[in-house]
N, C-alpha and C positions, 0 to 999 in steps of 0.2 A: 469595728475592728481598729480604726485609727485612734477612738478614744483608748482603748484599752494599751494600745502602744504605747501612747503620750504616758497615762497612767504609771504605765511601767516603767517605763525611762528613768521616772525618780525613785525605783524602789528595787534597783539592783541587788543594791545591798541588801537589804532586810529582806528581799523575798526571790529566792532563785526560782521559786514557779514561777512568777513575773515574767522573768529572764525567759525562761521556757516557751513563755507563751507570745512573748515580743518573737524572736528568734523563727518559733511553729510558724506566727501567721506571716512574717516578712518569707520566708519559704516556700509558703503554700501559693501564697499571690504571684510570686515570680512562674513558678511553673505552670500554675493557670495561665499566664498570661502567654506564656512560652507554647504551653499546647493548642492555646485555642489560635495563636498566630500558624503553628504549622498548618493545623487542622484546615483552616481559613486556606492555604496556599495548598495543600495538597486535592483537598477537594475543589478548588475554583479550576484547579490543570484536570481532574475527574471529569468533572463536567462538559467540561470546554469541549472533550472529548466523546463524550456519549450525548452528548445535546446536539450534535452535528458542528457546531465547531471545529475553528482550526488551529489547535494549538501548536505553536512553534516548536521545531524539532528539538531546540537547544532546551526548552523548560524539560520537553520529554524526558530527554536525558540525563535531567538530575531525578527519574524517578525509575527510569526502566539502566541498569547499568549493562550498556553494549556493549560492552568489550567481555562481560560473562556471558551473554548469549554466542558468541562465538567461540567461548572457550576450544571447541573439539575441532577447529579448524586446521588443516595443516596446510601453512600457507605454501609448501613446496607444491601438494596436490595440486590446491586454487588455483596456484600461477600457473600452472602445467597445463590444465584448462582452458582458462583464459587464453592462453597460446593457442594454442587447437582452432579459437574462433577468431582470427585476423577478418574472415571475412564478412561476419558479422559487426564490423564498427559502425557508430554513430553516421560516419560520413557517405556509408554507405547505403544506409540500412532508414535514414532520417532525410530525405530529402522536401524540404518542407516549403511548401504552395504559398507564395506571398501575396495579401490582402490585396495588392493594389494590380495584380497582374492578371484578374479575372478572365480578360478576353484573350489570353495564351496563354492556358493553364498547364503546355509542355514545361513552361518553366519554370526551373526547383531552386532553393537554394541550398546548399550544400552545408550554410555555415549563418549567422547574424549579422546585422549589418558590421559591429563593431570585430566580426571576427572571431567570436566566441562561440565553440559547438553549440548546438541546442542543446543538448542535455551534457555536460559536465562529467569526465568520469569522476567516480565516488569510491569511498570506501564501505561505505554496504549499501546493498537492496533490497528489496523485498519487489518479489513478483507475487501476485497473489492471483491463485488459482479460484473456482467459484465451489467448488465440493460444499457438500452438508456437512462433511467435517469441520466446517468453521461454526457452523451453529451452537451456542453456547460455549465456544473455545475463548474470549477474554481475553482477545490477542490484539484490541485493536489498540492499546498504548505499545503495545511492545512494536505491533506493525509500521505504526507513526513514527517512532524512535530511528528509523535507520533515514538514511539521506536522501534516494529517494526510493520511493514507491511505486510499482508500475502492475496495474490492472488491463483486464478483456474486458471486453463486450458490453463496457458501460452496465457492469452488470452492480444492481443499487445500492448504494451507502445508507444513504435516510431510513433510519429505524434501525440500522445492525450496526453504527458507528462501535459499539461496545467489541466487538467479534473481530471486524475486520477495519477498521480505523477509517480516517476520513482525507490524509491525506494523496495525492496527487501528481503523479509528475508524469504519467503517459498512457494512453490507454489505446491497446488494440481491436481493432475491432474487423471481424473474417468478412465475407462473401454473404452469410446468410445473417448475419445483422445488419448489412447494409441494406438489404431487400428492406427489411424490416422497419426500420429508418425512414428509407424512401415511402414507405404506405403511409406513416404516420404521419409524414409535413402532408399528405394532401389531405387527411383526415384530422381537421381541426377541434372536431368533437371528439374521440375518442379521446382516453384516459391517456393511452400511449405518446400523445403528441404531447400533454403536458408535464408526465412522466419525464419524457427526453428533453423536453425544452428547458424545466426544472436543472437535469442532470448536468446537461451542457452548462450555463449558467449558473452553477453553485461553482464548476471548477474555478482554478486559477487562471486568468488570463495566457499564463505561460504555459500551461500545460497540453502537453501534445495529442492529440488525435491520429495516430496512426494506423495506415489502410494498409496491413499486413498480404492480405492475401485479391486486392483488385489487381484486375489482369485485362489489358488492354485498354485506348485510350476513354473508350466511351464510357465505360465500364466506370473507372476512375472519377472523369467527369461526373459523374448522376449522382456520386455517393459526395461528392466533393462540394457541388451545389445545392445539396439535400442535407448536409451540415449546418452549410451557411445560413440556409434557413431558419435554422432556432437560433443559430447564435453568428452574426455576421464575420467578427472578429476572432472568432476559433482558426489557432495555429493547428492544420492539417499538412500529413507527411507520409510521403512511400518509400518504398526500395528504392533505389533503383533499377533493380532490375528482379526479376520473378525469383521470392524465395524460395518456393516448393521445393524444388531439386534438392537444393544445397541444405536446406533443412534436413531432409530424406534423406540425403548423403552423409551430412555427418555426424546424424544418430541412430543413421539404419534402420527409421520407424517409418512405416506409412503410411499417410495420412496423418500426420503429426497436428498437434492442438494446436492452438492459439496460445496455449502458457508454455507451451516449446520453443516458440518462435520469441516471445519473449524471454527466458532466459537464455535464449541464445544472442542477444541484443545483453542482455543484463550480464552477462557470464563475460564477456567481451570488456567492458568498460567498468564494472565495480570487482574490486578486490577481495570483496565476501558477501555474498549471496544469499538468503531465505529464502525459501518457497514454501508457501502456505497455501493451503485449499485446494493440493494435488492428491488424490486417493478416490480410487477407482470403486472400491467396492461399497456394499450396498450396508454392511455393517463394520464396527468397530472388532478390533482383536476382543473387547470384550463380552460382545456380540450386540451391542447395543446398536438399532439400526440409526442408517445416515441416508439423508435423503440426496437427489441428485444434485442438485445447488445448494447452496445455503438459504436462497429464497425461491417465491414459487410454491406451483406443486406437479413439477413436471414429473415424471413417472422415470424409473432408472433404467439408462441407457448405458452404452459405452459405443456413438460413433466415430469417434476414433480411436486407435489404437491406447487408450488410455493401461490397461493394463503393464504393456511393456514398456511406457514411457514411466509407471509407475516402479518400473523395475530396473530401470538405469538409473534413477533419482537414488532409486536406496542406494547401490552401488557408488553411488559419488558420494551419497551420504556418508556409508560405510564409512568411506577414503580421505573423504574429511575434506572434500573440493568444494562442498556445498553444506546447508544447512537444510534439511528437510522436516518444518513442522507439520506430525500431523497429531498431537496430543494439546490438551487445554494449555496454556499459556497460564505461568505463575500470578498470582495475586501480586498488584502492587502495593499492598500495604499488609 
């Protein structure tokens, strides 16, 4: 191709195919080279993502645009919300067990050494529920994209990074995962010890472990010791004081979930919200069935009130105070 260029150069004049053909291929080469540099940077941020990687929120965002996933937001609602949960703030609700005070483990810190919350409020969330509606939803760039992220029940990344994303910033975990927890550090052969040892140890150093629903000191202690175990250095953190009630209280549900408790933490401190992988039932509106998690093959329950929590989400959704996904997430390319 270079020869032919040189060629033509001295034969403008007497030959406009020439011309034609310098022109074509100086053309053709530059957008080759244009597409296969995008191609190279769009797919290496792909990857990064579906391979379990963790790619930086800020790449994300040159490829998921946040500010149209919130389009239908009406920030008068959101704030209106957000007021409602004073009692659910960070300083409350995060009181978090520091590495070095093992043998008085009453005591919390409120705050980091330098003075900065643990978690930062933010301008969007994502809480993400475990529903089978995320299975094959393609949501996990879109999930990564907000600021931050906040999961239950350690429930598993590795293998669904595509669905539901990989990144991190807080993870609750109830009553009956802690039991669960606790079997597995004494059980070093089982799969589940490596499962959870895995799980812990992929997170971010920074990222929080929070004991939503332990109740009482000993109680606290087993689940608290039975962390440290797989991972010495995991930042763990409680109420301070019993959420139940005030949960119950101020969404009038009973026996409220574990993605309750956390958007009531996330509603409080980010200014636009998602929730993903909240829906109760066992098929889609277009009857295509959903299984109970997105992973597993646990059989479909509903032991908590999931139905009516699913029925005040729409309601907020409606109103534009929140963002409720429960359909496939757009292709990013």
């Amino acid at each position: 191709m270079m020869a032919v260029k040189k060629k033509c150069l001295c034969a403008f004049i007497v030959s406009p195919v020439c011309l034609y053909i310098y022109l074509y291929s100086s053309f053709t080469t530059t957008m080759y080279v244009a597409s296969m540099s995008y191609s190279v940077n769009f797919t290496q941020k792909l990857l990064a993502n579906v391979n379990g990687m963790k790619p930086a929120r800020n790449s994300l965002q040159s490829i998921i645009d946040i500010r149209q996933l919130f389009r239908h937001i009406n920030e008068t609602a959101a704030n209106t919300t957000r007021n409602t949960l004073n009692e659910f703030s960070p300083i409350i609700l995060l009181r978090v067990y520091p590495n070095d005070q093992i043998s008085n483990q009453t005591y919390t810190e409120t705050a980091q050494a330098n003075g900065e919350p643990w978690i930062k409020p933010a301008n969007t969330c994502a809480v993400i529920g475990n529903s089978g509606i995320l299975q094959g939803s393609n949501c996990g760039l879109e999930i990564d994209a907000h600021d931050h992220v906040f999961r239950s029940n350690m429930a598993p990344l590795e293998g669904f990074e595509k669905d539901v994303g990989t990144r991190t910033k807080l993870v609750a975990i109830n009553n009956e995962q802690g039991k669960h927890y606790d079997w597995c550090s004494q059980n070093k052969n089982d799969s589940c010890y490596q499962t959870t040892y895995r799980y812990l140890n992929n997170l971010d150093n920074s990222t929080i472990i929070w004991l939503t629903k332990a109740s009482g000191y000993y109680h606290k202690m087993s689940m608290v010791n039975t962390l440290r175990l797989f991972k010495p250095n995991i930042v763990l953190a409680r109420p301070k004081r019993l959420l139940s009630k005030y949960v119950r209280r101020r969404w009038n549900i009973n026996k409220p979930s574990s993605g309750l408790y956390l958007f009531s933490l996330a509603g409080n401190m980010c200014s636009k919200v998602s929730l993903y992988g909240f829906y109760p039932f066992n098929r889609t509106a277009e009857g295509k069935p959903v299984t109970y998690h997105y992973y597993g093959n646990l059989s479909f329950k509903n032991g908590h009130n999931i139905p009516e929590e699913y029925k005040l989400l729409k309601q907020m959704n409606a109103s534009g105070s929140i963002r409720l996904v429960t359909s496939p997430c757009r292709p990013t390319s």
